[in-house]
C-alpha positions in Angstrom: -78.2 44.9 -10.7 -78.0 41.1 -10.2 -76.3 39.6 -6.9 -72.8 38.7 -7.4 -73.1 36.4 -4.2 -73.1 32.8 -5.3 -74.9 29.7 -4.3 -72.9 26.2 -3.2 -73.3 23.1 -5.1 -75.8 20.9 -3.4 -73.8 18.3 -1.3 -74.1 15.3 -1.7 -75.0 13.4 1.3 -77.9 11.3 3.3 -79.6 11.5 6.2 -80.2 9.0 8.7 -83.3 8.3 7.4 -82.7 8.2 3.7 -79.6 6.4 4.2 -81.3 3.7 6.5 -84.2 3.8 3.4 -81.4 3.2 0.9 -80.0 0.4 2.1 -83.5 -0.9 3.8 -81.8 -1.2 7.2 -83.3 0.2 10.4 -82.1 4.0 11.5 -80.7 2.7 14.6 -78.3 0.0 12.8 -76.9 3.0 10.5 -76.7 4.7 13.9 -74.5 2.0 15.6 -72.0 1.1 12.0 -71.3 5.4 12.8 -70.4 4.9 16.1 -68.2 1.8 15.3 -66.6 3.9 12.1 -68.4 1.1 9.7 -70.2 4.2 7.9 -68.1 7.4 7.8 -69.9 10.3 9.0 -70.2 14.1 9.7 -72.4 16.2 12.1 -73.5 19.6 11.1 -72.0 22.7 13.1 -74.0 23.3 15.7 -76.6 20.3 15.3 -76.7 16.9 16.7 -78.0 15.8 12.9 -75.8 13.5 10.8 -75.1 13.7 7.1 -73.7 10.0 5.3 -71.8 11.0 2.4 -73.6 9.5 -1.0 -70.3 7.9 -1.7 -70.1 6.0 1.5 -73.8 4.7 0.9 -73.1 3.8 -2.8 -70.1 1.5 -1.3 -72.2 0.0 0.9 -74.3 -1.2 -1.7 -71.8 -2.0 -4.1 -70.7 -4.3 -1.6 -67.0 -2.6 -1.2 
């Protein structure tokens, strides 16, 4: 019989290092524009790691 449980959608979201990659800026810089609220971000429950939504990054390079 097959699980019924099902998997979630991948989300869609950066770390500090591949969002500092994407938009060739340092890891510290993306660091500081999420401490002023420049780059909205989340932390994971329970971690001290940060996730960039793609969106936000996208934005950023769009220039918006």
């Amino acid at each position: 019989m097959s699980n019924p449980k099902k998997s979630l959608p991948a989300a869609r979201v950066y770390t500090i290092k591949q969002a500092a990659a994407a938009l060739a800026l340092n890891e510290k810089t993306i660091r500081r524009r999420i401490a002023d609220g420049k780059l909205p971000a989340f932390r994971l429950p329970g971690s001290h790691e940060w996730r960039i939504p793609v969106d936000a990054i996208d934005a950023m390079i769009g220039g918006a």
